[in-house]
N, C-alpha and C positions, 0 to 999 in steps of 0.2 A: 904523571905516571906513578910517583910514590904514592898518591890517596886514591888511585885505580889498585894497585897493588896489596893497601892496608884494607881497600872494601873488600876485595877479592878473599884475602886472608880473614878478614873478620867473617865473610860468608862460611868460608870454609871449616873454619873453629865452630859456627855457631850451626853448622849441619851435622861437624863433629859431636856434639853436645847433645843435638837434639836424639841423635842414633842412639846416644849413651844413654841417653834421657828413656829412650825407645825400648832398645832391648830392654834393658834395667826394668822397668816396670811391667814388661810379657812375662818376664823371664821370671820375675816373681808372682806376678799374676797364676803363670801356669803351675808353679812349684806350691804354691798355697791351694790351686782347683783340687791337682793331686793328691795332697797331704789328706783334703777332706774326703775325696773318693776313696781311698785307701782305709780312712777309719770308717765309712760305712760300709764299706765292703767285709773289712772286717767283727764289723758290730755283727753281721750276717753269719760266724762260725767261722769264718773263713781266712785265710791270707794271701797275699800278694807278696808274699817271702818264695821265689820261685824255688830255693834250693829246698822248701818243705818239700816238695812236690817230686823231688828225682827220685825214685826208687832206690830202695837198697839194694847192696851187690847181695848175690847169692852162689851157693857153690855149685860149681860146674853139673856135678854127676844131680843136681835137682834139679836143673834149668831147660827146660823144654826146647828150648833154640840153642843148647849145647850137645842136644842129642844128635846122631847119626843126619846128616843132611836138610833138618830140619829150618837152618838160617839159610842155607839154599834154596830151599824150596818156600816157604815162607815170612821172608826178610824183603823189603821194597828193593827192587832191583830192576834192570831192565829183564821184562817179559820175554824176549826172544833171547834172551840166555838161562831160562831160567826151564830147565831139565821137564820138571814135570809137566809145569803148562806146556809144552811144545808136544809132550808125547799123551796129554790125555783131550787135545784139541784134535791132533791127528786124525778123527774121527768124523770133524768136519771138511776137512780139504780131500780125504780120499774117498767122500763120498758112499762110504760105510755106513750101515742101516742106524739111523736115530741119536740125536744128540742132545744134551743137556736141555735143550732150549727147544727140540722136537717133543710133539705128543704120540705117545706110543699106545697105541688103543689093543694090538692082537698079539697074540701068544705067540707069531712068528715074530715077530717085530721085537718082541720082549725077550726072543731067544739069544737070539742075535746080538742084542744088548749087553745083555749077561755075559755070554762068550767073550764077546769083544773086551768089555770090561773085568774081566776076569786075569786079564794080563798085567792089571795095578794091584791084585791081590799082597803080591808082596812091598810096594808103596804103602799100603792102606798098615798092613802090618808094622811097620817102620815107624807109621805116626800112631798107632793103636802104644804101640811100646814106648813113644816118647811121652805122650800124654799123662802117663804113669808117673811121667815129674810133675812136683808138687807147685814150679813155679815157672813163670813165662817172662823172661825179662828179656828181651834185645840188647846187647853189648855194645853198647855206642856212647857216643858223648852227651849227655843229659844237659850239661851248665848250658848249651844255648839252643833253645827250644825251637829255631827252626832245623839246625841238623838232628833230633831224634829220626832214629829210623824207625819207621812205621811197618806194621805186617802188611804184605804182599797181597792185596784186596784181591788181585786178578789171578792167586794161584789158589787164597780161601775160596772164592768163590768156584774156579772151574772143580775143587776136588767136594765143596760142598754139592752143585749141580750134579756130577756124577755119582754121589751117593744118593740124591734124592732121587736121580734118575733111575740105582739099581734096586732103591727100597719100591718104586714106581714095577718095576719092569718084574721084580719077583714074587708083586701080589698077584700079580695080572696071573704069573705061573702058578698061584697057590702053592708060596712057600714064603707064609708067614715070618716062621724064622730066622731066612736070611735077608729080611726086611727087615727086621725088629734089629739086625747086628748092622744092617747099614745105618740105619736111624741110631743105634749108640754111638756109632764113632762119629757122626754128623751132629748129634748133638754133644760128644765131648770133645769136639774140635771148639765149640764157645771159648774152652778156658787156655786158650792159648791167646782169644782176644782180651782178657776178663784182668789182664796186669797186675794176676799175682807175683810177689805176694802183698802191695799196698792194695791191691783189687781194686784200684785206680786208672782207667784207662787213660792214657800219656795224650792222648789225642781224640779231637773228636770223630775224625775218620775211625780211627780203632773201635770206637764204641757205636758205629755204625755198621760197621761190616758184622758185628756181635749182632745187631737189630736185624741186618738182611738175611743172616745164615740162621737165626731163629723161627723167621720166616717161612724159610724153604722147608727147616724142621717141621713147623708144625704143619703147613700145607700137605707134605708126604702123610703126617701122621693121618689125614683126613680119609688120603685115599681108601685105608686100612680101616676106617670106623666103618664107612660108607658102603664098602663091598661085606661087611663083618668079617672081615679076614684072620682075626687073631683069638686066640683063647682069652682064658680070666687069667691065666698068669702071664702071658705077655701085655692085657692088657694092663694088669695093676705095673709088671716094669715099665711101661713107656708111661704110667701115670705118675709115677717116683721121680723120674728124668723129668718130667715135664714139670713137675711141682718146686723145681729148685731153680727155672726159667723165670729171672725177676730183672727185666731190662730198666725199667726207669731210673735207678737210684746210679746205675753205670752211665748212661745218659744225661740225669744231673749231672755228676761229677766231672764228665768230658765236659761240658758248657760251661760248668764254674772254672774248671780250668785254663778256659780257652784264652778269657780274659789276660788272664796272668800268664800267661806264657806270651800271647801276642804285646804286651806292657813292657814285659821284659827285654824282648827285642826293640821295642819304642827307646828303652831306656838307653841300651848301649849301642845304639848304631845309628848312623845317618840317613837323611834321604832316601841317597841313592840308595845305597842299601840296602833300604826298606822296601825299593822298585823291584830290587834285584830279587830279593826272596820273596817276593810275591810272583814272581812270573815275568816282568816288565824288561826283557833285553834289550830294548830300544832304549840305551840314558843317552840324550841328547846335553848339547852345550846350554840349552834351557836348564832342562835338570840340574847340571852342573852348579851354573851361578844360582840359583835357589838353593841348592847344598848349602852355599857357602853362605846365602846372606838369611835363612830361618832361622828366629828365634828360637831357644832350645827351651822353651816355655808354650811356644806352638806345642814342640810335642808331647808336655804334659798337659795342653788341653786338651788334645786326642787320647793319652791315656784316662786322664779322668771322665771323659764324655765315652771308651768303651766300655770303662767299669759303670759308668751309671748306667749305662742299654743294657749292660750284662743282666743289672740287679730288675729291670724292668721286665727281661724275657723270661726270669726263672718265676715270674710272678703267679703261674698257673700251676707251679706243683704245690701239693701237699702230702709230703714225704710220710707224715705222720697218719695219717688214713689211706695213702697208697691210693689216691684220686687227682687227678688233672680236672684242670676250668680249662677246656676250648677258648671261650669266650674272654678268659683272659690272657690266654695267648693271643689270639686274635685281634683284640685290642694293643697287643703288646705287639703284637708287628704291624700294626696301621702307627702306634708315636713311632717307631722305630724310624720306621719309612718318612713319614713328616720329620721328622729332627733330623733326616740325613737329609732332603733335598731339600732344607735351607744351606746354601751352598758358606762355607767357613773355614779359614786356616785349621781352627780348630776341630772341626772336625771329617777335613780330610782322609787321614788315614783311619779311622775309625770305619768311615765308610767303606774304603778297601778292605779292613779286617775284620769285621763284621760277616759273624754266615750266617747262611738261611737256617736259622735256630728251626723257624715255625715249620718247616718243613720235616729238618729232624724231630721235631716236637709230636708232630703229626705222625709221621710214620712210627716210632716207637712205640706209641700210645695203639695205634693199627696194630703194629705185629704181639705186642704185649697181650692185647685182646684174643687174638688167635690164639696166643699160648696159652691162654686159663680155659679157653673154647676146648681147646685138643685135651686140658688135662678134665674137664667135664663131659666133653662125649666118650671118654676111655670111661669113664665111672659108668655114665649111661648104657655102655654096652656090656658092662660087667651085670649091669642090675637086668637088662634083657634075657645075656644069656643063664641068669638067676632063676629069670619068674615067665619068661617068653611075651615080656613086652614092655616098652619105654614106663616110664613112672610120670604119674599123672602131675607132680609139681620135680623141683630141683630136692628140694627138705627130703622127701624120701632119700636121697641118695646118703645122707649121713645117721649114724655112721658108720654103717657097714664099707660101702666103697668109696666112703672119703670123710676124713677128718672136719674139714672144714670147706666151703664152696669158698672160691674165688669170686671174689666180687665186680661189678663193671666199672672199671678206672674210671669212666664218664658217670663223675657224679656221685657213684660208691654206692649205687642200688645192686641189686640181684639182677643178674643178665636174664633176658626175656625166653622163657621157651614155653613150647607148649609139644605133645605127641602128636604127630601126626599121623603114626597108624600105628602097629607092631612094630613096623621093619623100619618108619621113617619118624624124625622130631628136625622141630624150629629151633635155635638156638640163635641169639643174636645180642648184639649193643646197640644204645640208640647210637653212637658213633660221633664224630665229629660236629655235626648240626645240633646235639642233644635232645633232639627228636624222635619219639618212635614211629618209623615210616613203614609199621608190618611185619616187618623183616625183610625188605627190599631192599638188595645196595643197589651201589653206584652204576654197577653192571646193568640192573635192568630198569633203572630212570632214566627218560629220556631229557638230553641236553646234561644230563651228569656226564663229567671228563675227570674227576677226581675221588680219594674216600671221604673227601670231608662233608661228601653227600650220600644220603641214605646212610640204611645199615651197615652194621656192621656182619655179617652174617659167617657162620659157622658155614662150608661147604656141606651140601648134601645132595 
């Protein structure tokens, strides 16, 4: 019984030992992965000190989310309390002529609109006066990066649609402008997403909804080229607005951050925890006892393995010529993809926190292009209604209706145009593929389902 007892004991010390033996060696293993990701990340410009990263306080009376109802209406919150989306969606449930998301082709239709929409005039005013502050900070707890509160996508979004909607509905009326005042406050709604005063967006959702509402800007501005609806001075202002439209370096800076705020949460919290603020309400008594028995060197191999993805996906910009490589993006989400589905403690939670970069990569790059698109056909219709017809290259247009031409992010050549009569021009990128396909997108190739095919095309 005694040397059944003394095996037993000896097993048990010597399982003790080996654990000791175990952690001890992860635990440093992961703590040294770190140390190094951390200095390359930072050879990059950059840090992984997340308190660089909180914004400063600011005073009240300059802070756009201190003005009159503005964190109300604006601040992530549940949607169905939240005042204005409920009374400028109203439009869709009772059935009332034409919605954000409807196409409104005739002058009844567009009346209708206008009316309807003419009851948020004193809303639109409210945020016309807040905007007027110089700075946009959110008042919330910054030290732990999953509680920042984020701006309200679904209240930007319904007051941006209904601007693009009434700048839509009052060319159709041939009233230039009160198009031209809905497109200012549609395009100075940006700088509430734009996290002055670091001019850091906190988040990469933030710096996306900045991508989608620039979108919407420059698509309205189209309508207005297309029908020639505007003079030489509204055109040269919507070409001022449009030339201070510079998405990509906000886009870096959300993704370089992303890293470091999801590390940060790695750093100080558990598992479970980590289930928890990702979405996961199911913690089971699995989860449980893996809480308790992970190395805590597991999760500096997940931090170092998302700073290294990090440093792989920003591989395609070049900040300093203001051009993207597709193709090394694209590369950089096929390793991304290969290095997650080899299945590893280490990197586990990486792959939960990990976003689809290429996507926001893509899109950004898309609406960006629109926007140099919108600020060169305003020049284009300035020189039309100059000389009574398009200009046979882009070069004519400087420098009388522009300083300098916007170049095509894909690659950094001259965007492709050519006249096509008086009253019509081609305007396009080779786009995502880096190909020039004509000027044909995605829309009119068949078996295309995305923009990463065909052009990129200017509406006409």
């Amino acid at each position: 019984m005694k040397k059944i007892l003394r095996r037993s004991l000896f097993t048990i010390l010597a399982l003790i030992l080996l654990a000791v033996i175990f952690y001890t060696e992860e635990n440093a293993r992961g703590k040294h992965a770190w140390n190094k990701a951390k200095q390359r990340f930072e050879a990059r410009g950059a840090s992984m000190d997340w308190s660089k990263y909180i914004p400063p306080a600011v005073p009240d009376d300059q802070n756009f989310f201190k003005a009159p109802k503005m964190t109300e209406w604006f601040v992530k919150g549940s949607t169905f309390t939240n005042d204005l989306v409920r009374r400028m969606t109203n439009l869709k449930t009772t059935g009332a002529v034409g919605s954000a998301s409807n196409a409104i082709t005739s002058e009844l239709l567009a009346k209708n609109y206008v009316a309807w929409s003419d009851q948020y005039q004193p809303d639109f005013d409210l945020i016309r006066e807040a905007l007027k502050r110089p700075y946009a900070r959110i008042d919330c707890d910054y030290s732990v990066p999953f509680a920042i509160q984020i701006p309200n996508f679904i209240a930007v979004r319904v007051v941006a649609q209904t601007l693009a909607q009434r700048a839509h509905c009052h060319l159709i009326l041939k009233q230039p402008q009160a198009a031209l005042e809905d497109l200012t406050l549609l395009h100075d709604m940006r700088h509430l997403l734009e996290g002055a005063p670091t001019h850091q967006p906190m988040t990469l959702v933030a710096a996306m909804i900045n991508v989608a509402v620039s979108g919407l800007y420059a698509e309205a501005v189209s309508d207005g080229t297309k029908w020639h609806s505007w003079n030489e001075q509204q055109l040269a202002e919507l070409q001022k607005q449009i030339s201070d439209v510079n998405l990509t370096p906000y886009v870096y800076d959300a993704l370089r951050t992303e890293p470091v705020s999801t590390c940060e949460v790695l750093r100080s919290i558990t598992f479970i925890s980590f289930l928890s603020e990702m979405g996961n309400s199911h913690i089971d008594l699995s989860s449980k006892i893996i809480d308790r028995s992970i190395p805590r060197g597991w999760m500096y191999q997940n931090m170092a393995n998302i700073a290294m993805l990090n440093e792989k996906t920003m591989a395609g910009y070049d900040l300093e010529h203001d051009t993207i490589s597709p193709r090394k993006f694209d590369d950089a989400a096929r390793y991304v993809d290969e290095f997650l589905k080899r299945k590893s403690p280490y990197r586990y939670f990486a792959a939960i926190a990990i976003p689809n970069f290429s996507k926001a990569e893509q899109t950004t790059a898309h609406n960006q292009t629109l926007v140099n698109e919108a600020q060169i056909a305003c020049a284009l219709e300035r020189y039309r209604l100059a000389n009574g017809k398009y200009p046979n290259n882009l070069d004519m247009l400087v420098p009388q209706f522009m300083d300098k031409l916007p170049h095509d992010l894909i690659g950094g050549g001259q965007l492709l145009y050519h006249p096509v009569s008086n009253e019509k021009f081609s305007l396009y990128s080779v786009g995502w593929n880096e190909k020039d396909d004509d000027g044909v997108d995605s829309s009119q190739m068949k078996g295309a389902t995305t923009p990463a095919q065909g052009d990129w095309v200017w509406e006409y």
